[in-house]
N, C-alpha and C positions, 0 to 999 in steps of 0.2 A: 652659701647657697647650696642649696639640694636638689640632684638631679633626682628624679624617682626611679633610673635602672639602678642607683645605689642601693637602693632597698628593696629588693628583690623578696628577698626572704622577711621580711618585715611584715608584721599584721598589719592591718587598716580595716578601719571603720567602713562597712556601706551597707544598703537596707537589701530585703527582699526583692523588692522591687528592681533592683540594679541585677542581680544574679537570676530569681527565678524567672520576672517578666521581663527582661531584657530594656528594660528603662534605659534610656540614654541619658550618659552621664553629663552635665552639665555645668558642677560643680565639683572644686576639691580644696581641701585645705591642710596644709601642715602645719598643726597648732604650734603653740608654744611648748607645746612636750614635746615635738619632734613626732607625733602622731598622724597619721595620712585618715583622713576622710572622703568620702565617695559621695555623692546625691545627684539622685536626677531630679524632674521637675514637680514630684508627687509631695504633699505634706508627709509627714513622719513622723512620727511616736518613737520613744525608746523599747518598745515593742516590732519596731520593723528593724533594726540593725541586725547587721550579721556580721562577725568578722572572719576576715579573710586575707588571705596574703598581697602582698602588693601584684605579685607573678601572676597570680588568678586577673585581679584587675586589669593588668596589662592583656591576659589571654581574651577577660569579656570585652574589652575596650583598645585595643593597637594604638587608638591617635592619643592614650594616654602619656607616649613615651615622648610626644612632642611638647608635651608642656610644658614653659617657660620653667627657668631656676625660679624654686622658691626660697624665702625666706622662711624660719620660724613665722609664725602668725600670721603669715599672707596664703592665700587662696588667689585661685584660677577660676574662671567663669568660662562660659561660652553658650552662648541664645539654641544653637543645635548642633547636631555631631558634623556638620559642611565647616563651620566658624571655625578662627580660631580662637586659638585659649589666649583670655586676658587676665592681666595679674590686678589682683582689687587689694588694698594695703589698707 
């Protein structure tokens, strides 16, 4: 399992929308490559990503660091930024 302060310096996927508009993240996923993904609740094109360090994510987002241990291929959910994060397999 993977705590996300483990990867501090590690890139991660997330869109504009999560940086420039302050979208609330909603979603996250650490694939099967061991890659971190961001998304809040807007549709998304491969035209809105942006990557960025996991540190940054934690600075846009704090209650990122509570997020359950992931798995490879599991993701974290949560409906708004009050909830907490659930693990979806």
């Amino acid at each position: 399992m993977k705590r996300i302060e483990e990867n501090k310096n590690k890139s991660a996927i997330t869109t504009k929308y999560v940086v420039n508009n302050n979208s609330i993240i909603v979603s996250v996923f650490y694939d099967e490559d061991g890659d971190w993904q961001f998304f809040g609740k807007e549709e998304v094109s491969e035209e809105d990503a942006i990557v960025v360090s996991i540190q940054e994510m934690i600075d846009i987002d704090k209650s990122l660091v509570n997020l359950p241990d992931l798995k490879e291929g599991e993701s974290a959910y949560r409906k708004n930024k009050e909830s907490i994060w659930l693990i979806r397999k």
